[in-house]
TORLUMBA-9009 format. One record per residue (C-alpha): y, z, x; residue in one letter. Coordinates in pm, 1 decimal. Layout:
! residues N
+----------+----------+----------+-----+
!        Y !        Z !        X ! res !
+----------+----------+----------+-----+
!        Y !        Z !        X !   a !
...
+----------+----------+----------+-----+
***
This chain:
! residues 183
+----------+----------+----------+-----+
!        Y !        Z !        X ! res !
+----------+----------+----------+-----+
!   -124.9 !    -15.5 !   2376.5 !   x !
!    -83.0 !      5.6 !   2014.0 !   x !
!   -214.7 !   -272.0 !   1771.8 !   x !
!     63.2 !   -525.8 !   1646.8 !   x !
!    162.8 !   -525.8 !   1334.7 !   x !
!     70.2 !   -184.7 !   1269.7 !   x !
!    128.6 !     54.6 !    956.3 !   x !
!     87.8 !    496.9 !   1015.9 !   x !
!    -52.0 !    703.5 !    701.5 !   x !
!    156.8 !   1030.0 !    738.3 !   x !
!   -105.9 !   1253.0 !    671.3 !   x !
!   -340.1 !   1480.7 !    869.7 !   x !
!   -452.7 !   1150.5 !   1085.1 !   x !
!   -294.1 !    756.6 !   1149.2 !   x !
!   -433.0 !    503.3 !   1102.0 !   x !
!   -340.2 !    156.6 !   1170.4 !   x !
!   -421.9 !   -218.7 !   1067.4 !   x !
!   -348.2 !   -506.7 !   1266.9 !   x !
!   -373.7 !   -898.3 !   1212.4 !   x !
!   -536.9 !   -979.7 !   1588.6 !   x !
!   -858.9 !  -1084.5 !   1708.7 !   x !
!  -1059.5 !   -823.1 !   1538.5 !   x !
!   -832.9 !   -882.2 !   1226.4 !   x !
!  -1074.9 !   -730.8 !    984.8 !   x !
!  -1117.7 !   -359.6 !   1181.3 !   x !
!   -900.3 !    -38.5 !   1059.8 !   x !
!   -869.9 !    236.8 !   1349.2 !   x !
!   -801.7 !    590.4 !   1249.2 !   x !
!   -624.1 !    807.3 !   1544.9 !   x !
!   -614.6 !   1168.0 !   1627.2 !   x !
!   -270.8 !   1295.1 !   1585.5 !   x !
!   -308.1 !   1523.1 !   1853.6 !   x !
!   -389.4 !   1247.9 !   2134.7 !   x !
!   -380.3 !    926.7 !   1968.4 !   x !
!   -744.0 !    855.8 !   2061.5 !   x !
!   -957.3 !    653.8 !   1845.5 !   x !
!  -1206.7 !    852.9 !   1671.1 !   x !
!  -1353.9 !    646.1 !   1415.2 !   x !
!  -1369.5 !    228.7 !   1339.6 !   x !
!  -1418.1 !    117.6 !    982.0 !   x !
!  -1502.3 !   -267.6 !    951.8 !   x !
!  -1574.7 !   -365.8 !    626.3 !   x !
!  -1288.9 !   -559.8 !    548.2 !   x !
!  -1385.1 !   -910.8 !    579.1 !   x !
!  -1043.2 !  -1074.9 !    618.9 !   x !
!   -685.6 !   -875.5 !    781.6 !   x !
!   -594.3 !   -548.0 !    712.0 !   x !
!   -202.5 !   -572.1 !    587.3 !   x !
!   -135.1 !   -217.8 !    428.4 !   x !
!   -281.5 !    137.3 !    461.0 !   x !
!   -179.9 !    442.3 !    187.0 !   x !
!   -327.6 !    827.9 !    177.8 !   x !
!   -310.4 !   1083.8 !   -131.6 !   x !
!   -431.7 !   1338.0 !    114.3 !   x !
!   -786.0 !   1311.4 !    -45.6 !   x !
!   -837.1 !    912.7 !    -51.6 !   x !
!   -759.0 !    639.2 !    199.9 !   x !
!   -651.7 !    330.3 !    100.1 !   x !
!   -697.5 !    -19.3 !    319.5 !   x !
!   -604.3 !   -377.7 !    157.7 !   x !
!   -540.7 !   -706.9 !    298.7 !   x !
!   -594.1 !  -1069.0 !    282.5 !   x !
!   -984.0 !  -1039.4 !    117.8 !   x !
!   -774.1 !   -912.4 !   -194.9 !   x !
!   -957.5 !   -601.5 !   -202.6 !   x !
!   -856.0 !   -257.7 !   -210.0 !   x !
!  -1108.0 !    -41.1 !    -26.8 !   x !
!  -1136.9 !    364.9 !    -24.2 !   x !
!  -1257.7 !    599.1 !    228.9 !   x !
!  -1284.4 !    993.6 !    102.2 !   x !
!  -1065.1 !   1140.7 !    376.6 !   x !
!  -1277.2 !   1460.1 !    357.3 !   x !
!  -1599.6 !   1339.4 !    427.2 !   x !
!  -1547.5 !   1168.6 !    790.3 !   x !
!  -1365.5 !    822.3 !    605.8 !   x !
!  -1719.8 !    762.9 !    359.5 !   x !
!  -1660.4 !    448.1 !    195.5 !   x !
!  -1598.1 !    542.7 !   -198.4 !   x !
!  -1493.5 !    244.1 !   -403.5 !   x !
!  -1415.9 !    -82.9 !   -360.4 !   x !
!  -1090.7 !   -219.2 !   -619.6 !   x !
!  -1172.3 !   -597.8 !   -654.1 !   x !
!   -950.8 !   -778.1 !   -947.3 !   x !
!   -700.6 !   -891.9 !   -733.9 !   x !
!   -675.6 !  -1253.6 !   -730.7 !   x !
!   -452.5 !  -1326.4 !   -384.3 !   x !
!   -374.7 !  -1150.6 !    -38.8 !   x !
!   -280.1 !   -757.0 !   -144.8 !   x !
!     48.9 !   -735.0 !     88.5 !   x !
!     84.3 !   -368.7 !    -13.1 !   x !
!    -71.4 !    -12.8 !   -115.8 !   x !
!     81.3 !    295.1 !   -189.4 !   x !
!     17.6 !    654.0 !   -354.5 !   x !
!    170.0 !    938.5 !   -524.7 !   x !
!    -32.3 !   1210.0 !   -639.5 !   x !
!   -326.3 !   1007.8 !   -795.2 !   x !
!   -161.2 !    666.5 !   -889.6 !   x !
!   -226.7 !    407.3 !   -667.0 !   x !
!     29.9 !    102.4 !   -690.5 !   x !
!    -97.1 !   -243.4 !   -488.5 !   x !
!    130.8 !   -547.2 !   -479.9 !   x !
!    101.1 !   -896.3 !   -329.3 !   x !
!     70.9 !  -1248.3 !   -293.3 !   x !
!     -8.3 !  -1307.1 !   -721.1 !   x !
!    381.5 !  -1160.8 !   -771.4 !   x !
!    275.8 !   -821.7 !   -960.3 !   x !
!    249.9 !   -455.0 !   -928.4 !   x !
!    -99.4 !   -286.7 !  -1046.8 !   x !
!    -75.7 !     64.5 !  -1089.9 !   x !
!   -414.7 !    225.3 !  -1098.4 !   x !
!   -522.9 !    619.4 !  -1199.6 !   x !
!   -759.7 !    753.0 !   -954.0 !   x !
!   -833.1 !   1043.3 !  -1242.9 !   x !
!   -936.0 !    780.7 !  -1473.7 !   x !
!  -1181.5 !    599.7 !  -1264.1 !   x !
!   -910.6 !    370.2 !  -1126.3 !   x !
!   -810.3 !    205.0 !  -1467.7 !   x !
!   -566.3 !    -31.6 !  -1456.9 !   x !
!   -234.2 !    164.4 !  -1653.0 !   x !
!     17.9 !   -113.0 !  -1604.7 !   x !
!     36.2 !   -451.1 !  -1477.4 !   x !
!    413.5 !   -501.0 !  -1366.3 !   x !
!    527.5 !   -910.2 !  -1351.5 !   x !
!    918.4 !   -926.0 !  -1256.5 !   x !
!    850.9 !  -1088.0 !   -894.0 !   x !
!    896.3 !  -1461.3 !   -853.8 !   x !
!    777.8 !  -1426.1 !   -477.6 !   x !
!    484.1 !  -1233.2 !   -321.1 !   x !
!    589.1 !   -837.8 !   -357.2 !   x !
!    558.7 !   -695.0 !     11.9 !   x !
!    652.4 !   -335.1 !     17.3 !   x !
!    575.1 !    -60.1 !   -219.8 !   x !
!    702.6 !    305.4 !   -173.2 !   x !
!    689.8 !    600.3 !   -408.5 !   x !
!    935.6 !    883.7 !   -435.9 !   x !
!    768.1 !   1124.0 !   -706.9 !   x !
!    728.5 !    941.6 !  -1014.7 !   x !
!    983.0 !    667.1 !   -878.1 !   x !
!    801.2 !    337.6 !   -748.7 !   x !
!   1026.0 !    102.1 !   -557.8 !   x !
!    887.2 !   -216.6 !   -496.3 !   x !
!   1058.5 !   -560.5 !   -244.3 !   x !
!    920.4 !   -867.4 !   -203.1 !   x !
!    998.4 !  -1271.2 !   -142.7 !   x !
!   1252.6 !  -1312.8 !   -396.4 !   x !
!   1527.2 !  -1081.6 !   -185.8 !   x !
!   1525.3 !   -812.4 !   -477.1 !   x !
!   1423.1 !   -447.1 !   -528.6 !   x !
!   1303.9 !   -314.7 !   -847.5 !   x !
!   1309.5 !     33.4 !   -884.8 !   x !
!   1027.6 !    188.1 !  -1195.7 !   x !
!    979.5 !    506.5 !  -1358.9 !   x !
!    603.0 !    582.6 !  -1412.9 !   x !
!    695.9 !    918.6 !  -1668.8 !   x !
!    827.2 !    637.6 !  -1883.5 !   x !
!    554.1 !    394.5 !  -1893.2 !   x !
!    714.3 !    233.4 !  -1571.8 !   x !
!   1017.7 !    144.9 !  -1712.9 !   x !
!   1218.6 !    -97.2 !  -1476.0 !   x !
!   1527.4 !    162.2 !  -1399.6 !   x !
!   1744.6 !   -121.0 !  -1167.1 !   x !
!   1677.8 !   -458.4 !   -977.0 !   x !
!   1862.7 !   -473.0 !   -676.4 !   x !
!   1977.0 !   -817.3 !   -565.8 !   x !
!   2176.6 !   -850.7 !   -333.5 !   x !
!   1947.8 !   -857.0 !      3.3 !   x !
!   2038.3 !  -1171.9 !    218.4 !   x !
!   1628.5 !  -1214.7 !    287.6 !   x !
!   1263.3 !  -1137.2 !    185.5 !   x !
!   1218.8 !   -775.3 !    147.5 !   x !
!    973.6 !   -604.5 !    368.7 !   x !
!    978.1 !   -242.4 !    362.2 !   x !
!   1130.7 !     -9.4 !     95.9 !   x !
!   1112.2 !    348.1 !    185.3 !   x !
!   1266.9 !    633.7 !      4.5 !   x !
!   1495.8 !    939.4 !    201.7 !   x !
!   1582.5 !   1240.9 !     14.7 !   x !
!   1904.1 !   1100.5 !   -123.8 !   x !
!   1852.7 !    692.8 !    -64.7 !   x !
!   1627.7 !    361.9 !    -88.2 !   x !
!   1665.0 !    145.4 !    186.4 !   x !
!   1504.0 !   -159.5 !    217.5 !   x !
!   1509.1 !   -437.1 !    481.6 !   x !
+----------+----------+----------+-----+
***
């Protein structure tokens, strides 16, 4: 069976993350079969979120690091992100920004072509953010606090809309073609 509390990278491969026994393990699949075909465990604490640019693979979790495997050389470890001062509840990509969120209420966006400098540190949240999903340059973000904040990263992430009116905590945002939808 599947791991609990799992997260799939749509990409070439899944991989998932669970908060079990072996909390600290990340499994990458075959799409094909769904076989395992590789274990990374470096993570020393659980594995919350997983998030692919095609090129780099992204695992953070509850050791408030952000670790990255080169997808095209078998999942090598690259880089290690580690100024994160709580539990990293989420990761997510577009093109080469990388956007983490978590337990310290803020949104880091980082710039893979720029050695993974820090370009903005976003502090609306009065709760842990949870979800982060891209849509182009649009970054949606949910959290604790039962909002949505919707930025635009071609103008300096420029909060476009908080939406407020969830009845909980936010836990997944995900963009369709013509909607956000969040639950």
């Amino acid at each position: 069976s599947l791991p609990s509390a799992a997260q799939a990278v749509a990409t070439k491969l899944r991989a998932l993350g669970w908060l079990d026994s072996a909390e600290e393990l990340l499994q990458k699949y075959s799409v094909k079969d769904f076989t395992a075909i590789k274990t990374m465990a470096d993570a020393s604490k659980a594995i919350l979120s997983v998030s692919s640019n095609g090129h780099l693979f992204s695992a953070a979790g509850r050791d408030t690091k952000v670790r990255m495997y080169d997808t095209q050389q078998d999942f090598t470890a690259v880089r290690v992100l580690e100024d994160a001062a709580e539990t990293i509840w989420a990761a997510a990509w577009s093109r080469n920004l990388l956007a983490i969120a978590g337990e310290d209420m803020t949104v880091r966006i980082y710039d893979a072509d720029q050695d993974f400098v820090v370009l903005k540190t976003i502090h609306d949240a009065s709760g842990r953010v949870m979800s982060l999903a891209w849509n182009a340059h649009l970054l949606a973000a949910g959290g604790q606090d039962k909002k949505v904040w919707v930025y635009d990263s071609l103008k300096e992430f420029l909060l476009l809309k908080t939406i407020n009116d969830a009845w909980n905590t936010i836990y997944c945002v995900s963009w369709g073609e013509q909607l956000l939808a969040a639950a």
